[in-house]
C-alpha positions in Angstrom: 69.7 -3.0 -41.8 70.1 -3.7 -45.6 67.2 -4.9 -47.4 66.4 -6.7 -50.7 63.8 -4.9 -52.7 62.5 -7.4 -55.7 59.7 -4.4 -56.8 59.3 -1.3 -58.2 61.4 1.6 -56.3 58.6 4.4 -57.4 56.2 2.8 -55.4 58.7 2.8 -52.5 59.3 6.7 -53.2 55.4 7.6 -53.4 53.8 4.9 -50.9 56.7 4.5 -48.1 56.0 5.9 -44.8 58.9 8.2 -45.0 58.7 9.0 -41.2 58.9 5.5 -40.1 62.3 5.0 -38.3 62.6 1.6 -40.2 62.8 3.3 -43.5 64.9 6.6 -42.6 67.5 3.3 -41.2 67.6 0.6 -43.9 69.8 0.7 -46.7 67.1 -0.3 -50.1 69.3 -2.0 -52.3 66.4 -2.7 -55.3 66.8 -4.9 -57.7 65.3 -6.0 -61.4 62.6 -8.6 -60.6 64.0 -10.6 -63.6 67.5 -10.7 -62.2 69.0 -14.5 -62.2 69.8 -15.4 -58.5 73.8 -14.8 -59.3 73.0 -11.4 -60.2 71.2 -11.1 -56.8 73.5 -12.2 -54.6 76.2 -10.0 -56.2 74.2 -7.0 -55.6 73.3 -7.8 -52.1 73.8 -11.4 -51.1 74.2 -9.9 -47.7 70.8 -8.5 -46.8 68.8 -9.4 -43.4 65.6 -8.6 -45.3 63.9 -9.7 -48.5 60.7 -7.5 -49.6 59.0 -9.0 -52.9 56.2 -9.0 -54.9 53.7 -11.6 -54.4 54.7 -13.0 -57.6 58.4 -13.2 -57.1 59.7 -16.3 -56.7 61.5 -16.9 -53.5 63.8 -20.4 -53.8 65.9 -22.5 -51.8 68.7 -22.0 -53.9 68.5 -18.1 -53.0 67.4 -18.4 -49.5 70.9 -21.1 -48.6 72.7 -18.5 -49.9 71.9 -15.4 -47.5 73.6 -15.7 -44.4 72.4 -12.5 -42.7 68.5 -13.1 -43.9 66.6 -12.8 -41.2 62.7 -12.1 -42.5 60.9 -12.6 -46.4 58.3 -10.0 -46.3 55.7 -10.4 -49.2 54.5 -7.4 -50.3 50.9 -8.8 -50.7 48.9 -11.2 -49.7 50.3 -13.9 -51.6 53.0 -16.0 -51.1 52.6 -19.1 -52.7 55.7 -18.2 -54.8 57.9 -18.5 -51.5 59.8 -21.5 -50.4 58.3 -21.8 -46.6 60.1 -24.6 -45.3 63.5 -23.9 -46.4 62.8 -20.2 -44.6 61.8 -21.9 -41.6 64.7 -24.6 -41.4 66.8 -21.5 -41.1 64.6 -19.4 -38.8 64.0 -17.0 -41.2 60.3 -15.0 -40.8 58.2 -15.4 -43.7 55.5 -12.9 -43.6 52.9 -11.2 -45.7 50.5 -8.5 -45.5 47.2 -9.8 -44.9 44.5 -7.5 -44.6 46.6 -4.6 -46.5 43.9 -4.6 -49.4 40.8 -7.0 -48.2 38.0 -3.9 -48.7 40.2 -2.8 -52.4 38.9 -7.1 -53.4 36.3 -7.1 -51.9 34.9 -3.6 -53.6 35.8 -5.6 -57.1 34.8 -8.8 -56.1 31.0 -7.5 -55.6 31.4 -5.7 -58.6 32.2 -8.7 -60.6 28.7 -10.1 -59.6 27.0 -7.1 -59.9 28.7 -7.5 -63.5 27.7 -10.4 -64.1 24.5 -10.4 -63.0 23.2 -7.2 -64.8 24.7 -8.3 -68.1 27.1 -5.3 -68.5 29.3 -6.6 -70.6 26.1 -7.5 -73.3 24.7 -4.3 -72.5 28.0 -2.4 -73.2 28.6 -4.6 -76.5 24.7 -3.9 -77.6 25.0 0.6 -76.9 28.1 0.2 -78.4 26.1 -1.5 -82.1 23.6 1.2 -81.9 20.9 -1.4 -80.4 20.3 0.6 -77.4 16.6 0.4 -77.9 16.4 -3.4 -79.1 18.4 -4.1 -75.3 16.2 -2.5 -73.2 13.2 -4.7 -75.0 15.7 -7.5 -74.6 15.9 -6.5 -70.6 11.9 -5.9 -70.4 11.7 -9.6 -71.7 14.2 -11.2 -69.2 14.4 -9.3 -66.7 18.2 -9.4 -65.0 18.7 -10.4 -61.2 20.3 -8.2 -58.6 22.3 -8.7 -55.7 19.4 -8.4 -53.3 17.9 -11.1 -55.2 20.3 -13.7 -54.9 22.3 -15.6 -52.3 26.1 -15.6 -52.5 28.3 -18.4 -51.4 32.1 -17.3 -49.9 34.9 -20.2 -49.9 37.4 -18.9 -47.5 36.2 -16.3 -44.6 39.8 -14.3 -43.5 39.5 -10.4 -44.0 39.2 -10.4 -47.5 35.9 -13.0 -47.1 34.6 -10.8 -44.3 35.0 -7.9 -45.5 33.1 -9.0 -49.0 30.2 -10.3 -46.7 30.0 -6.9 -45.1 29.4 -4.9 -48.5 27.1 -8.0 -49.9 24.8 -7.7 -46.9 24.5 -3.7 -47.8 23.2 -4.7 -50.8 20.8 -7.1 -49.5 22.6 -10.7 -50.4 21.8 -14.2 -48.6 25.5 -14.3 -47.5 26.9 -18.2 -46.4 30.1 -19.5 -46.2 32.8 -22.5 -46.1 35.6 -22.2 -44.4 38.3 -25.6 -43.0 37.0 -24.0 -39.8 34.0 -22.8 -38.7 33.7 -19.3 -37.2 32.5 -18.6 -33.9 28.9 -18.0 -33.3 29.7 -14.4 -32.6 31.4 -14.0 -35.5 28.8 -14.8 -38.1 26.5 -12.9 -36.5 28.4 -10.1 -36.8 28.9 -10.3 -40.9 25.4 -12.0 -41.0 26.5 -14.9 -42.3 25.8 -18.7 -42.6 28.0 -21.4 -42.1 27.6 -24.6 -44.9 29.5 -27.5 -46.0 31.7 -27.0 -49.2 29.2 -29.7 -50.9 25.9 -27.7 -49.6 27.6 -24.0 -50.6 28.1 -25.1 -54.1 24.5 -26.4 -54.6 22.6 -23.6 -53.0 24.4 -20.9 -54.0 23.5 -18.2 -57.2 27.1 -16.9 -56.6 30.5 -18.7 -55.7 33.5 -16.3 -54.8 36.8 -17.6 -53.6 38.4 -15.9 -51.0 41.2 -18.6 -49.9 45.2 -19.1 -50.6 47.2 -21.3 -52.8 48.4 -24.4 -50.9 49.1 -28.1 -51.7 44.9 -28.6 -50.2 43.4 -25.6 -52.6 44.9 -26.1 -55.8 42.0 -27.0 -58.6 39.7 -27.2 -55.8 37.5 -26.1 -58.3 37.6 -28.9 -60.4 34.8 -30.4 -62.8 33.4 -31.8 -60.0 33.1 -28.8 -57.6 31.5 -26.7 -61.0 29.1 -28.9 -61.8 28.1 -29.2 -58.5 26.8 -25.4 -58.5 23.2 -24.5 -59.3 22.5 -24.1 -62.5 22.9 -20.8 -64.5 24.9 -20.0 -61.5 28.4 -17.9 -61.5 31.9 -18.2 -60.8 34.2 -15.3 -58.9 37.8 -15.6 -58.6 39.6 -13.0 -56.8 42.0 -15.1 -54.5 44.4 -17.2 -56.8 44.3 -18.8 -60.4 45.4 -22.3 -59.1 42.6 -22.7 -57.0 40.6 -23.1 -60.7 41.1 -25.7 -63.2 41.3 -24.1 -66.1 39.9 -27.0 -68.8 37.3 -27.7 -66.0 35.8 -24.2 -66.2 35.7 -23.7 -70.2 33.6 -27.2 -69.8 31.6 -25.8 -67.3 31.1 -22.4 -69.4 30.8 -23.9 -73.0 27.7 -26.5 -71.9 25.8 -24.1 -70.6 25.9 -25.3 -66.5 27.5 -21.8 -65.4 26.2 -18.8 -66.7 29.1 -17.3 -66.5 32.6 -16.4 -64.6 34.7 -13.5 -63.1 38.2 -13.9 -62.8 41.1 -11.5 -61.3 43.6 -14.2 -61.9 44.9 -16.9 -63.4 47.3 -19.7 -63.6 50.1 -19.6 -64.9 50.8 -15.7 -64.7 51.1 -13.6 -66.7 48.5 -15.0 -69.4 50.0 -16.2 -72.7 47.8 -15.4 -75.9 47.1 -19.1 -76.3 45.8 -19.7 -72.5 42.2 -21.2 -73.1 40.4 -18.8 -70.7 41.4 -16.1 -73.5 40.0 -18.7 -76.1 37.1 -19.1 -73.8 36.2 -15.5 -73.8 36.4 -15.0 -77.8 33.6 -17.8 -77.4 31.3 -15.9 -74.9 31.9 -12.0 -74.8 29.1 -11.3 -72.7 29.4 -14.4 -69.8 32.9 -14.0 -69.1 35.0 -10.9 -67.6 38.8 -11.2 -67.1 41.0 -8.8 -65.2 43.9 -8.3 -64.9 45.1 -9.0 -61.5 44.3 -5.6 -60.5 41.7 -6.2 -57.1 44.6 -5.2 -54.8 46.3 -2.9 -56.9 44.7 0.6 -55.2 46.3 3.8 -53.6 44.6 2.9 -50.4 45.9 -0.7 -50.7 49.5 0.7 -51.3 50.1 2.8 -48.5 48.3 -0.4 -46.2 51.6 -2.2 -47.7 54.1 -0.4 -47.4 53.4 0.8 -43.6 53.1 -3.2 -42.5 56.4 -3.8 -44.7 58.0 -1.1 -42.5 56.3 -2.1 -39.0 57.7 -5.5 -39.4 61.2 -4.0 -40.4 60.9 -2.1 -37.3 60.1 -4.9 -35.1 63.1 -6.9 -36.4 65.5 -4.2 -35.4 64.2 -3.8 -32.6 64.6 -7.9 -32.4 61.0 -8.3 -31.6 58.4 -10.9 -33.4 56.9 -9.6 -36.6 53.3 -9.8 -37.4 51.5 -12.0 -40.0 53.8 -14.6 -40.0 52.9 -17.9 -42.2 55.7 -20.0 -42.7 55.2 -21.5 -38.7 57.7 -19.9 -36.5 
């Protein structure tokens, strides 16, 4: 089976599970990621499979013109970047590896708050002056919550939300949650978690962290109107995707003083230009607002989860049986 590779071919050589059958049988034809479509086709037009980065766009005009294709396999959670329907038209599986690195965010996504909340980046900025001593007053003064003193508010509960409720309740948090539908009663009990209303998370909670996909429904869900209906002084964490957020909303939000202050793993548009005005934002306020650089899946434990669901799919198709994690419908 010939496949498609739109990534990078070292991380097929070090993460691959080299004893699947799948990989020891297809023929990896990889290709520059910034290859035009023409250039794709010429190199392998033919390939049943298409593995790509979760930033990789995926069009109609490519997907009309690969007869053989058979499954799009996203390499990561993502795959906003893909165009579903026209897949589906032609039958073609559009999958994606959900739950590959849901404990790697969520690790980052509590230690965003715990960031945030403690004042790391201030206290990093002050040792760094020489003003060790005139911080610690500062802290003795105005004294820093922690995440045991503060309830946290998910938006979106899949693994990547569950799994950040289970390491928030280790650390003593008031977890709830919004979701389009509620979880079963089991369920919440399990994670201890609550269930509220978008409008009731956003004004109860210290802490907002998304934990939802791109779609037509979620983009700038977090508009002026969802930020300013958080508490006060409260915080913004964005590990999920950069459209969710408005961007203009946010710097209004940050610059008046209603949110203390933001953590964000990514952003829209990718990659950031130097003029995006969430750079601009955080020359403005050092201390209130951490960007990173879309790196919360991006862990060796997170890489072999990949690559070993990118190959048990492949396997499944030649063994023409249904692959797992499908999300374009079929």
């Amino acid at each position: 089976m010939k496949v498609m590779v739109l990534s990078m071919k070292a991380w097929y050589d070090h993460f691959a599970p080299k004893e699947s059958p799948s990989y020891q049988n297809a023929e990896l034809i990889f290709c520059d990621m910034a290859s035009s479509e023409e250039d794709l086709l010429a190199a392998c037009g033919d390939a049943d499979a298409l593995f790509v980065t979760p930033m990789s766009w995926v069009r109609e005009s490519l997907i009309s013109r690969m007869p053989n294709l058979k499954i799009i396999q996203s390499e990561g959670v993502g795959f906003d970047r893909i165009d579903l329907d026209s897949a589906k038209k032609r039958d073609i599986y559009v999958c994606n590896s959900a739950g590959c690195n849901a404990g790697q965010v969520a690790e980052l996504s509590v230690t965003l708050m715990s960031m945030l909340l403690r004042r790391t980046l201030w206290g990093n900025r002050m040792v760094r002056a020489g003003c060790l001593g005139d911080a610690m007053q500062m802290l003795e003064r105005n004294v820093p919550r922690d995440l045991s003193s503060v309830s946290v508010g998910l938006v979106g509960f899949g693994n990547i939300g569950q799994a950040t409720a289970k390491r928030l309740r280790i650390n003593g948090s008031q977890v709830f949650y919004y979701c389009r539908h509620r979880k079963p009663l089991e369920v919440e009990q399990h994670f201890g978690v609550k269930y509220l209303l978008l409008e009731d998370l956003t004004a109860q909670c210290d802490i907002i962290s998304l934990h939802l996909p791109a779609t037509a429904e979620s983009t700038h869900m977090v508009n002026r109107d969802f930020l300013f209906r958080m508490k006060p002084e409260s915080y913004l964490i964005n590990t999920a995707r950069g459209a969710i957020v408005d961007n203009d909303a946010l710097c209004e939000a940050i610059r008046s003083g209603h949110l203390a202050g933001a953590a964000l793993d990514t952003y829209a548009p990718e990659p950031v230009s130097a003029n995006h005005p969430l750079l601009k934002l955080a020359a403005e306020f050092p201390d209130s607002l951490i960007l990173c650089p879309h790196q919360a899946g991006i862990t060796v434990s997170s890489f072999r989860n990949v690559y070993q669901m990118l190959f048990e799919n492949l396997e499944l198709l030649m063994e023409e049986q249904r692959p797992k994690r499908i999300v374009n419908g079929l």
